[in-house]
FINUDO-859722 format. One line per field, with one value per atom (N, C-alpha, C): y, x, z; residue number from 1; atom name; residue in one letter. Coordinates in steps of 0.1 Angstrom, whole numbers. Each point is the difference from the previous one (the first is absolute). Layout:
N
py Y | ...
px X | ...
pz Z | ...
resi NUM | ...
name CA | ...
resn a | ...
END
This chain:
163
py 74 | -11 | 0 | 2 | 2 | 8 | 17 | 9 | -4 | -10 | 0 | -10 | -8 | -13 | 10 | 10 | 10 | 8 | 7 | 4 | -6 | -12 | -11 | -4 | -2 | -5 | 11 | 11 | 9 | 3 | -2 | 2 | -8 | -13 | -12 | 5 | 4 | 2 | 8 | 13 | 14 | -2 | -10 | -3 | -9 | -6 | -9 | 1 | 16 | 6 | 2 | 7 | 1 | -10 | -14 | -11 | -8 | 0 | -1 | 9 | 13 | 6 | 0 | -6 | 1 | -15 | -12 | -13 | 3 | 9 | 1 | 4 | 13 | 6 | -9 | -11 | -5 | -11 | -7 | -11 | 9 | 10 | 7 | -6 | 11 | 0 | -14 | -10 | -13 | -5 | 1 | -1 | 4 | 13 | 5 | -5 | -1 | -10 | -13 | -7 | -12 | -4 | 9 | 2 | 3 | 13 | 4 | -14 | -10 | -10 | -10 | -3 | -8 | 4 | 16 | 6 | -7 | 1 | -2 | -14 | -6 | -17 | -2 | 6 | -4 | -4 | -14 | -15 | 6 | -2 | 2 | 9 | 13 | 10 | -3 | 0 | -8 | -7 | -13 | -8 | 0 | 11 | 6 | 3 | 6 | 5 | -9 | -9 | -14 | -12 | -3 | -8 | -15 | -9 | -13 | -8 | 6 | -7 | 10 | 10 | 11 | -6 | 6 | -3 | 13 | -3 | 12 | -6 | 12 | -4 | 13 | -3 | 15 | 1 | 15 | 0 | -9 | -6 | -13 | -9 | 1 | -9 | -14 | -1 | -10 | -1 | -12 | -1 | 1 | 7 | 2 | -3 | -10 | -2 | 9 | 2 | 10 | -8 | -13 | -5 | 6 | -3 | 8 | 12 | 13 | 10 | 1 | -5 | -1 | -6 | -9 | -6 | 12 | 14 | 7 | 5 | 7 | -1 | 15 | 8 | 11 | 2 | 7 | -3 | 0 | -3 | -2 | 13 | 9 | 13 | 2 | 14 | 4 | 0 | -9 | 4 | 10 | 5 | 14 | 2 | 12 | 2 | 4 | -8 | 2 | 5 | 12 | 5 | -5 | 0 | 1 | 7 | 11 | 3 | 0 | 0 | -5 | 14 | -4 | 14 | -7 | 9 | -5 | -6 | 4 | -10 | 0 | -10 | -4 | -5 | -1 | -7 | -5 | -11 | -4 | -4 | 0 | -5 | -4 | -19 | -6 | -6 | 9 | -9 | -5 | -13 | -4 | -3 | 3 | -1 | 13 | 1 | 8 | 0 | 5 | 1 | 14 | -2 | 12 | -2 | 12 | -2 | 10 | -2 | 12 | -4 | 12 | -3 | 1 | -8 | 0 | 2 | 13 | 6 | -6 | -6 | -5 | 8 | 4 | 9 | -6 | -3 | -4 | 11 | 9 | 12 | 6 | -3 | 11 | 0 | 9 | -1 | -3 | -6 | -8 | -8 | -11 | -10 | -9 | -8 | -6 | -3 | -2 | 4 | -13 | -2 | -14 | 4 | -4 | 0 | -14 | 4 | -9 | 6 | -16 | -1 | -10 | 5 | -8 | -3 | -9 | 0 | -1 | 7 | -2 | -5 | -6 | -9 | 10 | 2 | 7 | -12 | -4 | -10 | 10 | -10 | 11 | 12 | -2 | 10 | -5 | 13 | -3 | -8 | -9 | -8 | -4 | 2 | -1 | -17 | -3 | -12 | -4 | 14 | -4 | 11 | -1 | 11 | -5 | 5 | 1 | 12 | -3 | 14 | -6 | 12 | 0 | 10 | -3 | 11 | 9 | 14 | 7 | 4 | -4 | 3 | 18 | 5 | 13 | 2 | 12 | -1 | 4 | -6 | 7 | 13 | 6 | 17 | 3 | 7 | 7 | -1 | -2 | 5 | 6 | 8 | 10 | -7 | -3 | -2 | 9 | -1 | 9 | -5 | 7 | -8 | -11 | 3 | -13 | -11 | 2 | -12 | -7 | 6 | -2 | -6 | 5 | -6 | -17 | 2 | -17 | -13 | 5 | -10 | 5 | 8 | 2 | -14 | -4 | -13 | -4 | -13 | -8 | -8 | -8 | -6 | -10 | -12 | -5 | -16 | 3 | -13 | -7 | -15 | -12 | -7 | -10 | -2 | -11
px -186 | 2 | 15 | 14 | 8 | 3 | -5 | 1 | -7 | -9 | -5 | 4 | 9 | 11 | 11 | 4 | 14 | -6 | -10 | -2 | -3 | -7 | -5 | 15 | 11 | 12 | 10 | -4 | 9 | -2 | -19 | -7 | 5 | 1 | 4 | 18 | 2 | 14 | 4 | -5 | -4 | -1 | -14 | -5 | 9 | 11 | 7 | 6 | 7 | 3 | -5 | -14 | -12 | -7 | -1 | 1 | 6 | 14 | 15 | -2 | -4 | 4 | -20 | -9 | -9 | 0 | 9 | 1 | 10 | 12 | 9 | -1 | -8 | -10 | -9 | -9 | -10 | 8 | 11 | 10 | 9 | -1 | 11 | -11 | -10 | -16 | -1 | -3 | 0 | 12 | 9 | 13 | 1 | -5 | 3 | -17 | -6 | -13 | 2 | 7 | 5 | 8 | 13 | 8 | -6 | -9 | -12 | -4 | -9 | -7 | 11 | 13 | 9 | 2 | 5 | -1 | -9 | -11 | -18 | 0 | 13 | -10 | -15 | 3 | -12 | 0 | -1 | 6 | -11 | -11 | -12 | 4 | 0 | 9 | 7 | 17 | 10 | -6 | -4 | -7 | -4 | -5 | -15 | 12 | 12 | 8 | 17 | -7 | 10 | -5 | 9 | -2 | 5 | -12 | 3 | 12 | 7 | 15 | 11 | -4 | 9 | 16 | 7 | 14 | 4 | 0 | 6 | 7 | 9 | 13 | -2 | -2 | 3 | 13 | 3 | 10 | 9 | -3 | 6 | 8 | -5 | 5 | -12 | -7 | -9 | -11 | -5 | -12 | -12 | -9 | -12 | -9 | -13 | -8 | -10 | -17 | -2 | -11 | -2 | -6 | 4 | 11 | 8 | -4 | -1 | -1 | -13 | -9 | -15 | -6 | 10 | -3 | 5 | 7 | 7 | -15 | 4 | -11 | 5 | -3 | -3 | 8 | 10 | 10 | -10 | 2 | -2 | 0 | -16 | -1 | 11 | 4 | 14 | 11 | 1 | 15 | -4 | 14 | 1 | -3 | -5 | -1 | 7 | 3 | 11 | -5 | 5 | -7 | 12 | -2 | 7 | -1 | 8 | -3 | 10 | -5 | 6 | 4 | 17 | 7 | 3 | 10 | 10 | -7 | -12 | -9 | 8 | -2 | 1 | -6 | -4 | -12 | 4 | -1 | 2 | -7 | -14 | -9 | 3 | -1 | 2 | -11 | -8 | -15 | -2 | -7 | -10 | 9 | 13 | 7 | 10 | 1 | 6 | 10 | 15 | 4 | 2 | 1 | 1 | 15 | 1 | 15 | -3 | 3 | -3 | 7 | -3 | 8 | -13 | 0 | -11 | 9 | -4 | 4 | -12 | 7 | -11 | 4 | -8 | -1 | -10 | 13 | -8 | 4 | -2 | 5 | 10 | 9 | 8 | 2 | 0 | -5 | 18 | -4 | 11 | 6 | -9 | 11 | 4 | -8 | 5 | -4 | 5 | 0 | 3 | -14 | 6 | -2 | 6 | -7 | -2 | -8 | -8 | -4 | 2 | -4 | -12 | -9 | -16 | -1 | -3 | -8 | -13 | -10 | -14 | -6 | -10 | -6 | -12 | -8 | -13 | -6 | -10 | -10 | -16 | -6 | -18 | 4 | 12 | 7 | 11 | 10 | 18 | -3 | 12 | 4 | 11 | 12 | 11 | 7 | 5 | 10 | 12 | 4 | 17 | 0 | 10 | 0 | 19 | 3 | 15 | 6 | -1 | 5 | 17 | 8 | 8 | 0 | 3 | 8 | 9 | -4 | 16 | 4 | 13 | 5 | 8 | -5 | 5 | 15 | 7 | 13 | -7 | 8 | 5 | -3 | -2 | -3 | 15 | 11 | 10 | 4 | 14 | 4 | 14 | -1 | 14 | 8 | 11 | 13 | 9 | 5 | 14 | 14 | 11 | 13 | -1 | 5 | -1 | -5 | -9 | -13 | 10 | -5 | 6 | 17 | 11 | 8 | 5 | -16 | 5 | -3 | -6 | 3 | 13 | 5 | 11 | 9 | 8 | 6 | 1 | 3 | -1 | -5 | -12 | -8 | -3 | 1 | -2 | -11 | -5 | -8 | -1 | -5 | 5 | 0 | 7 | 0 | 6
pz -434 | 9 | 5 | -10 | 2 | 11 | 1 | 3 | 19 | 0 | 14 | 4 | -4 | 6 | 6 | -11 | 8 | 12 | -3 | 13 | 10 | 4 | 8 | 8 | -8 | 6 | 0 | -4 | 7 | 16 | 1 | 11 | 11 | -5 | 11 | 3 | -9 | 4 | 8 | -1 | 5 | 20 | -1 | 12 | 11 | -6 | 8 | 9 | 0 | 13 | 9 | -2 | 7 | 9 | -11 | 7 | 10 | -1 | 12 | 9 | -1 | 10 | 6 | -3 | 9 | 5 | -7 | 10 | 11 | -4 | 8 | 14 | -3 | 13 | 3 | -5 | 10 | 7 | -3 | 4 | 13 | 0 | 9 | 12 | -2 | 10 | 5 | -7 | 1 | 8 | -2 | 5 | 16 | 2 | 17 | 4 | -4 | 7 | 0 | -6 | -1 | 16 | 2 | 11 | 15 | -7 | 15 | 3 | -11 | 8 | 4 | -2 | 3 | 17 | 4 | 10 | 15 | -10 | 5 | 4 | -3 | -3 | -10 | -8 | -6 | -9 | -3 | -5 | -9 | -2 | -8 | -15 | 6 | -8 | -10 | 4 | -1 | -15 | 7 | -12 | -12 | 3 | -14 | -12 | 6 | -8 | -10 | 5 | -1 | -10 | -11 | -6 | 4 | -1 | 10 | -4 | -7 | -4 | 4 | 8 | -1 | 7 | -4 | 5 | 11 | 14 | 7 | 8 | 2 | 9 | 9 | 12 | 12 | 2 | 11 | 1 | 6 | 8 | 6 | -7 | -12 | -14 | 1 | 13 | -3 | -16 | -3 | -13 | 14 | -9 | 4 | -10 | 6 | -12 | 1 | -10 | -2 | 16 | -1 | 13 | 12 | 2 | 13 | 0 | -8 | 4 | 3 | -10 | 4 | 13 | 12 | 13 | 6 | 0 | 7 | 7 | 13 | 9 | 7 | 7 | 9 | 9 | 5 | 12 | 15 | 5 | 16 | 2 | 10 | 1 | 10 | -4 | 13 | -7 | -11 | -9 | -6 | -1 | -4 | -18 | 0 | -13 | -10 | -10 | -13 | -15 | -1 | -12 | -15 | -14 | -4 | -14 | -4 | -12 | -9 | -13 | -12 | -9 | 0 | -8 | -12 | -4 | -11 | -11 | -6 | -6 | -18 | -7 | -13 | -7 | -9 | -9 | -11 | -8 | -14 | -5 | -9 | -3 | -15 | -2 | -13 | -3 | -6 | -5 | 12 | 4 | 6 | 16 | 1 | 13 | 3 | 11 | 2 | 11 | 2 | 11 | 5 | 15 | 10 | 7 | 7 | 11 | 10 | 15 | 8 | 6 | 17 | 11 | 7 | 9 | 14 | 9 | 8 | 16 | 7 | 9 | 10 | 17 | 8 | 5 | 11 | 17 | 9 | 8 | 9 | 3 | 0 | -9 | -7 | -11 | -6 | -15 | -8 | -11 | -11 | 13 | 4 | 8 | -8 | -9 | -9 | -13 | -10 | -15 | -8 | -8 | -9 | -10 | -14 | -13 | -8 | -8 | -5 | -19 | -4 | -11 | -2 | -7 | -1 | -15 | -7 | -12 | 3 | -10 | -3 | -12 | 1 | -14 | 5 | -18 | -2 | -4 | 7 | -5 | -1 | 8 | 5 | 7 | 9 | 7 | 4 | 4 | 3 | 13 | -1 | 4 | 5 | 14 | 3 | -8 | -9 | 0 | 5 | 7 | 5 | 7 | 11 | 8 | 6 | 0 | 10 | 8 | 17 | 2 | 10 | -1 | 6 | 14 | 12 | 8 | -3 | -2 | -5 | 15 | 1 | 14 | -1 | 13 | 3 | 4 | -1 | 9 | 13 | 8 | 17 | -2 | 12 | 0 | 1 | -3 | 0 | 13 | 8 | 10 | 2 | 6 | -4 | 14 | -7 | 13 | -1 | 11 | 7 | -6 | -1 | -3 | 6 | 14 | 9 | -1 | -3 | -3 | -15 | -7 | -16 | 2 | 5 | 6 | 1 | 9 | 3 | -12 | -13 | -9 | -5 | -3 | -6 | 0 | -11 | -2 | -15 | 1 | -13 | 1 | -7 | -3 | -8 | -4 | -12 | 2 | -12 | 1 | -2 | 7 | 3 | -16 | -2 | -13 | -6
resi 1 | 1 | 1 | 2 | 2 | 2 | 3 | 3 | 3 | 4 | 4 | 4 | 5 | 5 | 5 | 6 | 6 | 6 | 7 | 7 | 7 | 8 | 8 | 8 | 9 | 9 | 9 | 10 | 10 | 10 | 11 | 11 | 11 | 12 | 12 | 12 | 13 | 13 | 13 | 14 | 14 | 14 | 15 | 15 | 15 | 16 | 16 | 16 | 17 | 17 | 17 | 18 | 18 | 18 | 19 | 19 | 19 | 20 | 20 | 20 | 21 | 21 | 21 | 22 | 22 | 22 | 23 | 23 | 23 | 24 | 24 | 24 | 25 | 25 | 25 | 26 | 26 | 26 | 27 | 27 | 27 | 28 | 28 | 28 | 29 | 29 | 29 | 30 | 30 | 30 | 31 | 31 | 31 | 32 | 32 | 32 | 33 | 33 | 33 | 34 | 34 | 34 | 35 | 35 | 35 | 36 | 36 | 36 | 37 | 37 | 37 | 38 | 38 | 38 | 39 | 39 | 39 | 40 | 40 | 40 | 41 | 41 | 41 | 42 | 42 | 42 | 43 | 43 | 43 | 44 | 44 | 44 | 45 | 45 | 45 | 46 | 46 | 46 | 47 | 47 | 47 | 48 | 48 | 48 | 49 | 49 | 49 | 50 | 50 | 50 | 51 | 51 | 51 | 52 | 52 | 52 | 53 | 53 | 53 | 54 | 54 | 54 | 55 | 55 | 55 | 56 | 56 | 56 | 57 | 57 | 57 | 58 | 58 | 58 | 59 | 59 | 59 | 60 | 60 | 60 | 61 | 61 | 61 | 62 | 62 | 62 | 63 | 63 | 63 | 64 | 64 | 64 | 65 | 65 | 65 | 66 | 66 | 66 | 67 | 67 | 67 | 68 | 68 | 68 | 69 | 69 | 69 | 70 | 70 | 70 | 71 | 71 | 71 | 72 | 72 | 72 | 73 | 73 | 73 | 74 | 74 | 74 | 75 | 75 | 75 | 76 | 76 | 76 | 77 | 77 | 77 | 78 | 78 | 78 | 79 | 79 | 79 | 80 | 80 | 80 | 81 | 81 | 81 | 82 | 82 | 82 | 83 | 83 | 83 | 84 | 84 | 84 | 85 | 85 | 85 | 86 | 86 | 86 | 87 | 87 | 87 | 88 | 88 | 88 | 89 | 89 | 89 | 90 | 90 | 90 | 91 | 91 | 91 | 92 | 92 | 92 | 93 | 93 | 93 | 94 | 94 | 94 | 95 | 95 | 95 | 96 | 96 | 96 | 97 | 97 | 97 | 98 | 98 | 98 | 99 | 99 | 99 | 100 | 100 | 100 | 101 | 101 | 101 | 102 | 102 | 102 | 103 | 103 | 103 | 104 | 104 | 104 | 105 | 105 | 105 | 106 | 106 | 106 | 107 | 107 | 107 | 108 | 108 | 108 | 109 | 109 | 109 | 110 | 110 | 110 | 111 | 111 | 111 | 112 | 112 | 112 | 113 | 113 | 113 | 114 | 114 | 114 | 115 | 115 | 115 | 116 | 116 | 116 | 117 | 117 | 117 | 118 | 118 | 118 | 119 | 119 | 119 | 120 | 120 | 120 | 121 | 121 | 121 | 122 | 122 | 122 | 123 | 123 | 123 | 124 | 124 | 124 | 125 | 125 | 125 | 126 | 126 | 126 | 127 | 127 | 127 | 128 | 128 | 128 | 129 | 129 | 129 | 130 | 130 | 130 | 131 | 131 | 131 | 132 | 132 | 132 | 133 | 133 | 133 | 134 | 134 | 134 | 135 | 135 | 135 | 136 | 136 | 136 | 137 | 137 | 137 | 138 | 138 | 138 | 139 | 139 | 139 | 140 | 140 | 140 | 141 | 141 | 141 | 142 | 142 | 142 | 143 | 143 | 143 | 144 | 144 | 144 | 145 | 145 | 145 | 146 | 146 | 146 | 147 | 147 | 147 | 148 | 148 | 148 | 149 | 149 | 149 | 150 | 150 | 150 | 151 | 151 | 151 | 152 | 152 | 152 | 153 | 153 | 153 | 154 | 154 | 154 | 155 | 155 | 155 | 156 | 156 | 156 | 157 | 157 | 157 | 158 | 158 | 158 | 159 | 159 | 159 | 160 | 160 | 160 | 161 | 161 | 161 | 162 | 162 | 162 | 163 | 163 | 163
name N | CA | C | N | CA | C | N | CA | C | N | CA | C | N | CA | C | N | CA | C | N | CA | C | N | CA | C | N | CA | C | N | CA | C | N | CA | C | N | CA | C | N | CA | C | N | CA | C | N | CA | C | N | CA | C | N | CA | C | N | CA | C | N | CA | C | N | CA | C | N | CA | C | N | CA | C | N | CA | C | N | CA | C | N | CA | C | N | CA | C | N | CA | C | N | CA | C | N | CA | C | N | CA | C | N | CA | C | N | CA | C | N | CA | C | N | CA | C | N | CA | C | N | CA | C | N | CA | C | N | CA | C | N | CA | C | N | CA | C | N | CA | C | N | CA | C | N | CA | C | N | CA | C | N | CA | C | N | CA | C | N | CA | C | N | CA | C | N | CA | C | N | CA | C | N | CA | C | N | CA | C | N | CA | C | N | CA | C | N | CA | C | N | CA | C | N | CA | C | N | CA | C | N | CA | C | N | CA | C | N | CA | C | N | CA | C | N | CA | C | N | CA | C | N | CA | C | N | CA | C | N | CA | C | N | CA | C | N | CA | C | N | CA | C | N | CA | C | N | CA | C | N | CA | C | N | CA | C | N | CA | C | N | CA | C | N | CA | C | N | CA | C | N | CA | C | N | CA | C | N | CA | C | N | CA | C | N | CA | C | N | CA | C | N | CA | C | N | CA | C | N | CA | C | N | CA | C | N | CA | C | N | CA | C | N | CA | C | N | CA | C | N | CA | C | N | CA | C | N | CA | C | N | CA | C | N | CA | C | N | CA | C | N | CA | C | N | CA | C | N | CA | C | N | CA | C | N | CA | C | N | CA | C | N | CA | C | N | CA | C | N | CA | C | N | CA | C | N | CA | C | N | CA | C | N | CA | C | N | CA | C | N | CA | C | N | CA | C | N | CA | C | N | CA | C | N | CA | C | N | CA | C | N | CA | C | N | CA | C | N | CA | C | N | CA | C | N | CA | C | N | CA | C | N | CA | C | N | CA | C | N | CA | C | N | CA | C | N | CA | C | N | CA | C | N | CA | C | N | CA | C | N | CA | C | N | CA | C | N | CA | C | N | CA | C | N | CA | C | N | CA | C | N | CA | C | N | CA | C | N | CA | C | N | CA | C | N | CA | C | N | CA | C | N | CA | C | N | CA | C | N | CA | C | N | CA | C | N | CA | C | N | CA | C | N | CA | C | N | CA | C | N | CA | C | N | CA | C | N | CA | C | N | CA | C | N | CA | C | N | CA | C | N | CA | C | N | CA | C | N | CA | C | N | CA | C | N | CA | C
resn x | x | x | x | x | x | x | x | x | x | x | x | x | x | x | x | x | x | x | x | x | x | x | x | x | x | x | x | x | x | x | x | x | x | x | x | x | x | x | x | x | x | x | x | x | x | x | x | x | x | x | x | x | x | x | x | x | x | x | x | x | x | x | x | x | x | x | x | x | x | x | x | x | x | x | x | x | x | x | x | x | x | x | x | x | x | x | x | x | x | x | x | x | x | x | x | x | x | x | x | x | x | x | x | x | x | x | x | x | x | x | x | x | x | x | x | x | x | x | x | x | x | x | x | x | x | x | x | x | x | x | x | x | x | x | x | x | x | x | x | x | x | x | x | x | x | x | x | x | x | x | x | x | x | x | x | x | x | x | x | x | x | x | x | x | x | x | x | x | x | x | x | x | x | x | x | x | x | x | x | x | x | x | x | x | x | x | x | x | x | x | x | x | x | x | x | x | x | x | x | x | x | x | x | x | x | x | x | x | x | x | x | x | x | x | x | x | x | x | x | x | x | x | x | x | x | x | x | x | x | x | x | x | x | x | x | x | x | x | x | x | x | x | x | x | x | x | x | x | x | x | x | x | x | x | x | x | x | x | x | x | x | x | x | x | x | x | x | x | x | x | x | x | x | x | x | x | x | x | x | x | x | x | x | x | x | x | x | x | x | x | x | x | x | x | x | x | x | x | x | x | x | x | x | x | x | x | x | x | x | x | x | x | x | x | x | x | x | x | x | x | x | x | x | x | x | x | x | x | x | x | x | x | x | x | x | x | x | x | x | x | x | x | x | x | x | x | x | x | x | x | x | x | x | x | x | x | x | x | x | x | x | x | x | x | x | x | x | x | x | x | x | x | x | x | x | x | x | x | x | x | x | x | x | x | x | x | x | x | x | x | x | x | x | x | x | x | x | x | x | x | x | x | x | x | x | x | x | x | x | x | x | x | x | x | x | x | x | x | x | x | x | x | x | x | x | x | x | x | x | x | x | x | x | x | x | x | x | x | x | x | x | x | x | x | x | x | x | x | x | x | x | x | x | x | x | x | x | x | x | x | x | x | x | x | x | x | x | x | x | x | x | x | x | x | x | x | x | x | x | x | x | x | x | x | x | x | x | x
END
């Protein structure tokens, strides 16, 4: 009996990575379907994947309830189409919750126009479940521009600030 307790929990032990890394992958999946139907307007979607207490914050820094996203509706045909995909992915999986971190490039004809990241927690009940979501804007630099002396010149000085 002894002998099939140790192997039983070496088993569960064994399996745990296996575990993490197959919630981790189906949460990623879940994750950029999640964003597709946000894309879509499709409040419906969205929904299914939201726990009715969830705490989110978009990038805006506004709260969004999981109601709100479930009223989101279809853009008006003729607006342009925005794709967005999900990099940077990370996973933590603690027993029955889990957190994620990524970057979403969103992509309206030119690609990396803009870049948020985001931290999600998930609860495992019947099935995962978003509880919190926060994303930020990461802001890009300016494209580079090369100046001339001349140009550069005219700040030349002393400077100091107000104080």
């Amino acid at each position: 009996m002894r002998l099939l307790l140790t192997v039983a929990l070496l088993a569960s032990v064994c399996a745990a990575p296996a575990f993490a890394e197959d919630t981790c992958s189906f949460l990623e999946k879940q994750t950029q379907a999640f964003s597709d139907a946000g894309q879509r307007g499709d409040g419906a979607a969205m929904a299914k994947d939201l726990d009715p207490d969830v705490i989110f914050f978009n990038e805006t820094g506004e709260q969004a309830t999981r109601a709100d996203m479930a009223s989101a509706t279809p853009a008006p045909a003729g607006t342009p189409v925005r794709t967005i995909t999900t990099t940077d992915w990370a996973c933590k999986v603690h027993g029955d919750v889990a957190v994620t971190s990524f970057i979403d490039v969103l992509e309206a004809g030119k690609p990396g126009e803009m870049k948020f990241r985001s931290v999600e927690s998930w609860k495992k009940g019947t099935s995962w479940k978003m509880i919190g979501s926060e994303t930020l804007t990461l802001h890009q630099d300016p494209a580079v521009v090369a100046l001339d002396g001349k140009s550069l010149d005219e700040y030349a000085g002393t400077y100091e600030a107000p104080g």
